[in-house]
N, C-alpha and C positions, 0 to 999 in steps of 0.2 A: 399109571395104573398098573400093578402089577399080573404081568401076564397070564399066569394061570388061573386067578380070581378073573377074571374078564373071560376066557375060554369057558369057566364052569359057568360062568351067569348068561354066556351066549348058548351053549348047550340046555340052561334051564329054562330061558325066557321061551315062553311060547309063540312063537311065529304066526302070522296071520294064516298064512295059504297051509299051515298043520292043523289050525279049527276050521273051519269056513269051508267052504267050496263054494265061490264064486265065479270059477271060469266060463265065460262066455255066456255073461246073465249081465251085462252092462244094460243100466237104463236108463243113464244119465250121462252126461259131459257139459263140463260149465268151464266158466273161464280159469275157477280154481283148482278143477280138478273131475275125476270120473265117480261117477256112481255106480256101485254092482250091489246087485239080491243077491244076498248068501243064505245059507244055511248050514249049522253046525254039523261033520262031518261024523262024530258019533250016533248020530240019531237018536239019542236019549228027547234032544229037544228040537221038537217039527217046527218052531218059532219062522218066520221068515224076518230078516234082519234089514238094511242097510249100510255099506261097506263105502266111505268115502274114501278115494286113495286122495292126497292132497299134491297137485301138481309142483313140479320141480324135486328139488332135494334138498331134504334136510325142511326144518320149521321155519315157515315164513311168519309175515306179521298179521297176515288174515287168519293162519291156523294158530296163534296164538290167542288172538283174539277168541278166534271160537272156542278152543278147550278153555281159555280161563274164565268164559261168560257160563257158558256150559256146567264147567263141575261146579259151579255156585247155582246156578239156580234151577227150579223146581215146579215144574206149573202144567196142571193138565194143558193145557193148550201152548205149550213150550217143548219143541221134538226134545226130547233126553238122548245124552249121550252115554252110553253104556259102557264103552272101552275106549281105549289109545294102543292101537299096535308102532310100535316102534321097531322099523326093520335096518338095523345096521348093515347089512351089505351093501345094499343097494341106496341106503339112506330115503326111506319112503317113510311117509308117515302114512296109518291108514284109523280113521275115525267109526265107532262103531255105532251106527243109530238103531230103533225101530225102526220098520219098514211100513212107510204108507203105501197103499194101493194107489192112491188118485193125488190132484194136486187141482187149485181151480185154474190153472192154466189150461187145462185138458178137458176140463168139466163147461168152463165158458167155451173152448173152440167145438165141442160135442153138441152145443145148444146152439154154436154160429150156422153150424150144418146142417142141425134139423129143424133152423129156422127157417132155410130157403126151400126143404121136403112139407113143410108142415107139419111135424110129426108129433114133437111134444114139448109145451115152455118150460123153462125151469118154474117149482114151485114157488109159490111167494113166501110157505112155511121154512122151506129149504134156503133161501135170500135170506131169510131172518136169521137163522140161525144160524148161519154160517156166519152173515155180520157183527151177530152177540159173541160169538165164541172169538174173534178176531179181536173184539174189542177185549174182550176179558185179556187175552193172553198179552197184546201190544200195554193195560193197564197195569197187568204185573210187572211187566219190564219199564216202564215209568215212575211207578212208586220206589222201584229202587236205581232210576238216576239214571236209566240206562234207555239209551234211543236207539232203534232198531238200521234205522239210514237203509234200509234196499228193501221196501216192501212192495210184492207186487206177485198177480197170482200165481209164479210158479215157483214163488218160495210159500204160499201158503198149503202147506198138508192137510190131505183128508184120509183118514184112515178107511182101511175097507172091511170087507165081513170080520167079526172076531167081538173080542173085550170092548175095545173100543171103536165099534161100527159107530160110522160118522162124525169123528172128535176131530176137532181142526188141531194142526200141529204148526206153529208157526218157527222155519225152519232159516240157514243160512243167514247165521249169524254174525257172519265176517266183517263186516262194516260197521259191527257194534260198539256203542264207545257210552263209557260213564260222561254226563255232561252238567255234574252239578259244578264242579270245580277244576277244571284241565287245567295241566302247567302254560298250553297255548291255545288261541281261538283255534276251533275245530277246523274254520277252514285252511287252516296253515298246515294242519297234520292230512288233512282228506281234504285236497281245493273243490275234488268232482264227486259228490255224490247222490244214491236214490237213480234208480234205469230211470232213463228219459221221460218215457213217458206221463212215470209218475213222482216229475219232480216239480216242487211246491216255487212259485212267484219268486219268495225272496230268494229260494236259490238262484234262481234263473237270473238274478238280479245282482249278482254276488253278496248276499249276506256274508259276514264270518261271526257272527256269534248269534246261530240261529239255534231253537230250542225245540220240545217235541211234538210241535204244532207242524214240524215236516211229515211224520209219521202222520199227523192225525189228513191231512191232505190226502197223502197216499192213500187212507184208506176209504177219502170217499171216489179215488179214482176207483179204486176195485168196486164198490158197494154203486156205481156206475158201470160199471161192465157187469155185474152179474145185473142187474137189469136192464139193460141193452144189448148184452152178449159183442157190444165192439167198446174197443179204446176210446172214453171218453177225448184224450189228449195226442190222439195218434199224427205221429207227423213225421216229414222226414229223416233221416238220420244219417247224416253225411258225416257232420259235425262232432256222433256223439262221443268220438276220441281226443276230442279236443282239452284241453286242459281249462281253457277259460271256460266261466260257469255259466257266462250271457250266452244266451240263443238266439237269432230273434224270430225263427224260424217256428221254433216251440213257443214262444210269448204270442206270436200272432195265432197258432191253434188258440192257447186258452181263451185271448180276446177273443177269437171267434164265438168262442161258446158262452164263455161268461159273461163279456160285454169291456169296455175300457174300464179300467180302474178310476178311478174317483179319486181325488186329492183329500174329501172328505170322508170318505170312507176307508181310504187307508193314510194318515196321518206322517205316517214314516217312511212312507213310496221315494220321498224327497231327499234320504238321509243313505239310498241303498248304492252301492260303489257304484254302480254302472245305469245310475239312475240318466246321465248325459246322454248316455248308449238310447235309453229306454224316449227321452223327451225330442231325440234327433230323427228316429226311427219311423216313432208309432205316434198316429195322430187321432183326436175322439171321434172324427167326423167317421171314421170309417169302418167303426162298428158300434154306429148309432140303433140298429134293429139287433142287436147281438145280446140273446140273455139264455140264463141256463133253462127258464121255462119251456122258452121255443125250441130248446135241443132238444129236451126231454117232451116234449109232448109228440116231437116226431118219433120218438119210440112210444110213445102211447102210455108213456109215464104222466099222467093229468097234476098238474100246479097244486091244486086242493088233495093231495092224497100225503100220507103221512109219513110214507118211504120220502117224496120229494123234500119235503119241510125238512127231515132228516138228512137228506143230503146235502141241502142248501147252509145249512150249520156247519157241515165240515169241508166244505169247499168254498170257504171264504179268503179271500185276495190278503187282508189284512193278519198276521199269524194271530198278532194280539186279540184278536174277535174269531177266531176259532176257536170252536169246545173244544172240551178236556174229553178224552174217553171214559170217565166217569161219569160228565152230564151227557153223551152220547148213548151210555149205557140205561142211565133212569130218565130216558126220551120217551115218550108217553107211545112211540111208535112199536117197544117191544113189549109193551104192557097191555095192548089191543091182541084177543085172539087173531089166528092161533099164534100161543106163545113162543118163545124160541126153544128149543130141546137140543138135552148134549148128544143127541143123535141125528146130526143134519139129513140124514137118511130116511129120517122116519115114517115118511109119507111116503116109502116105496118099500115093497114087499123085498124084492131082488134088486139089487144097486142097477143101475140101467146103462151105468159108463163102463164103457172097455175099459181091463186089466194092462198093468205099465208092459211095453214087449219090450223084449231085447233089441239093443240095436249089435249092428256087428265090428267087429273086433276095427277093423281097419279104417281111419281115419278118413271122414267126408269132407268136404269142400266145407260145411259148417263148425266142422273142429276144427280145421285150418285156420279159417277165418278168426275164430275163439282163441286158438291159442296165440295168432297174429295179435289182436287185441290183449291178452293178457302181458303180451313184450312188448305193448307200445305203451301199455300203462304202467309198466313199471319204468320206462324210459322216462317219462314224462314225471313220474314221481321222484326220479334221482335229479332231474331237471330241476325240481321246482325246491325242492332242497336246499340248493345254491343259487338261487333266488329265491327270496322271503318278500314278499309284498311288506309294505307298511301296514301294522293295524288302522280296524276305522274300525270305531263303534256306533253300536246303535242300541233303540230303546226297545228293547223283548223283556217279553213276559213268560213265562211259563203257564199261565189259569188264564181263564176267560176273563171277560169284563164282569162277569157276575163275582168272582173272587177278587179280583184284584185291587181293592180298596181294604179288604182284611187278611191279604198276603203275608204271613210272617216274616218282618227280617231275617229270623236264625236258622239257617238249613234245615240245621237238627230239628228245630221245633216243627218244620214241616215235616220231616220224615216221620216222628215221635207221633202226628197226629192221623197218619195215613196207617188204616188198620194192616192194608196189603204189604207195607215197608218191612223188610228182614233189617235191622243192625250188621247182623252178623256175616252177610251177606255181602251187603255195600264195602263193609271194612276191609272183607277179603279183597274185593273184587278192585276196591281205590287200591289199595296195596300195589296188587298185580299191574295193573294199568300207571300208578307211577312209576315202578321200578319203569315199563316200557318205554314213558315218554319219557325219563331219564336218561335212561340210555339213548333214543331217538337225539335228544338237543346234545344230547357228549357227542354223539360220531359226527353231528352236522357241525357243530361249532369247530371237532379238530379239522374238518372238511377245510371249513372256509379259513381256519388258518394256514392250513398248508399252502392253499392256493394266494393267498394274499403273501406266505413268504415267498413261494411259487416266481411270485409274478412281481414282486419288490426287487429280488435277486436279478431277476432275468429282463428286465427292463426297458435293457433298448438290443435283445436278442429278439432273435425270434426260436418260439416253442418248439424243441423238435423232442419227440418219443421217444424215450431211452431205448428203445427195442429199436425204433428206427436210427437211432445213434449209432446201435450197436452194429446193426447192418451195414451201414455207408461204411465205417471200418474196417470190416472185414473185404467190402468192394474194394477198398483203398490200398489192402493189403497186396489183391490178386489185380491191381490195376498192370498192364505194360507200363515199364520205364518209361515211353515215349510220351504214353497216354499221361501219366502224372507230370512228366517236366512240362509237356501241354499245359497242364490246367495250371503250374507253378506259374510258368511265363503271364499265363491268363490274368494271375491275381496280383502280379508284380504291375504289370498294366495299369489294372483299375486305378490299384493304390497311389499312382504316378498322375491320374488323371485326377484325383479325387484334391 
């Protein structure tokens, strides 16, 4: 590039920390990076914003994912992303969102609290419509092919006073992946995903060509916690860094609640990688009294009520006999007053949840930990690169048993019949995502050749590290004359003995 065109386009490009004023308004830190509230340093516009800085340097393949999911699509209930700051000094990328006030991570632990004071339950009106609006936004991202993989309440947004008091923003999108037609089974590109808590059977089970009956799982673990204000699926997590997908630690929660899975009831329990794991481990006899009634009734969720019915549909063992968020949506549960409203708020005069606070600048034993886990997972994903499992298929569906006998063969004609589906949209967004996994299977595949001439060549050596080559050389250099005729005599030995 020629030098002084690059000097005028770095004097012209506008710098984050030149708009924004974000210093020491952190409210966030995740595995991929910090969150700061800003607000523009002109004051022309009082907006309050969201400032993702994206951890490490330079553009990873999470912040790829999100900006190419992002400038394609458009959905009240999809957080928008408004800018990309690109800082070449330092090689930072920083992402610009609205700013939600709340999130139901914060909203379920405020109701954990003032369930032990007695103070106040969440409303039933406020449950609903928070579930509507979840569903809405997870069915736009379906219609167009796209599965969400990390849903759980502290990526779900709620915005606070303003335009849109009470609008769910369904956020964190890194783990998104188009899944009508990949160049490989999803589990080969992402072996691990969905947080623990709210991940679905067949993952637990090693699926690799599982569809968006993950998501719809997910979200009756949340539509369980806002009516019990705890983790339906809560369990240990020693393991969750692990790279293999069987738990059984987490499969013995869900049997707890749900009950043993039925060979009759799920059909292809039989067909799942780590079904051996699952029939050595776990036996019926031992969650004979285990159902999700009896869970739910000890939160005083009654069997006969129409929230339960509803949840009972999307937390089915079997993916195939799990609703679509479209029959989720026209459930006779959100068509009973009061209805759902695009203001989850609206039963309260003054929002009643604390405002996001700042945390402070210097890293806590819980960033540690986060940023610990984000270098074991990238460890493990350069790992599993150069070990590819063999595929195993298996028989998924995308629709319920109510659709599934008049399921279109031709993609198109499915997308072409869903009112929500963009064309335009998908085409971008396949584009984007090929190029990716293109390039993904070229760097793996010169990978594995190199190592395979690697290791052709070098046979019956043994591997030493050109940099550790280099070093013994130079020792060898500064060795004493006596010290090396030593090791000469040493090797004449062996060779005499050999």
């Amino acid at each position: 590039m020629d030098l002084d065109f690059k000097e005028q386009l770095e004097r012209e490009r506008k710098k984050v920390e030149d708009v924004f004023d974000f210093k020491n308004w952190k409210i966030g830190r995740g595995t991929y990076g910090h969150v700061y509230k800003a607000k523009k340093k002109d004051g022309l516009d009082t907006r309050e914003f969201a400032l993702k800085q994206i951890e490490g340097s330079g553009l990873s393949t999470s912040a790829c994912r999100e900006i190419a999911l992002l400038r394609e699509l458009k959905h009240p209930n999809v957080i928008t992303l408004l800018k990309v700051f690109l800082s070449h000094h330092d090689r930072k990328v920083w992402l610009l969102f609205e700013f939600a006030e709340h999130d139901l991570w914060h909203i379920i632990k405020h109701h954990r609290s003032s369930k032990q004071t007695k103070r106040f339950d969440c409303p039933r009106s406020m449950v609903k419509s928070l579930l509507y609006q979840i569903l809405a936004g997870i069915h736009y991202l379906h219609c167009n092919w796209i599965l969400h993989r990390d849903l759980k309440p502290a990526n779900i947004l709620v915005m606070g006073e303003g335009f849109e008091r009470g609008r769910v923003k369904i956020g964190d999108m890194g783990f998104s992946r188009l899944f009508n037609c990949p160049l490989r089974p999803l589990a080969d590109l992402d072996p691990v995903v969905v947080t623990f808590w709210y991940r679905s059977p067949e993952l637990l089970l090693g699926a690799r060509h599982y569809t968006k009956a993950i998501d719809i799982w997910a979200i009756g673990c949340i539509f369980s916690e806002l009516l019990t204000y705890e983790p339906i699926f809560h369990c240990k997590q020693e393991d969750i860094k692990t790279n293999n997908p069987y738990h059984q630690d987490q499969l013995d929660r869900i049997f707890n609640v749900m009950g043993y899975p039925m060979e009759k009831d799920w059909e292809d329990i039989k067909k799942m990688p780590e079904y051996n794991n699952f029939a050595k481990d776990f036996k019926k006899s031992n969650y004979q009294n285990c159902s999700l009634a009896k869970y739910m009734e000890k939160h005083k969720i009654r069997s006969d009520s129409r929230e339960f019915v509803l949840l009972t549909k999307l937390l089915i063992m079997d993916p195939l006999k799990r609703i679509t968020t479209q029959q989720a949506m026209d459930d006779i549960y959100f068509k009973e007053d009061p209805k759902p409203t695009e203001d989850a708020f609206e039963c309260f005069k003054d929002i009643p949840y604390p405002k996001r606070e700042c945390i402070p600048e210097e890293e806590s034993d819980h960033d540690k930990e986060a940023h610990k886990n984000q270098q074991h997972m990238h460890h493990q994903q350069q790992q599993h690169q150069l070990h590819q499992p063999p595929d195993k298929r298996m028989r998924m569906n995308p629709t319920g048993p109510q659709q599934q006998a008049n399921q279109p063969m031709n993609l198109m004609n499915q997308k072409q019949n869903d009112s929500n589906f963009n064309p335009q949209v998908h085409f971008n967004l396949h584009k984007i995502f090929k190029i990716i996994n293109i390039k993904y299977a070229q760097n793996n595949n010169q990978r594995m050749f190199y190592n395979r001439n690697q290791s052709s060549n070098n046979l019956n050596q043994p591997h030493i590290h050109p940099d550790m080559m280099a070093q013994n050389q130079m020792q060898n250099q500064h060795q004493h004359p006596n010290q090396q005729h030593q090791q000469n005599h040493h090797q004449i030995g062996q060779q005499k003995n050999r």
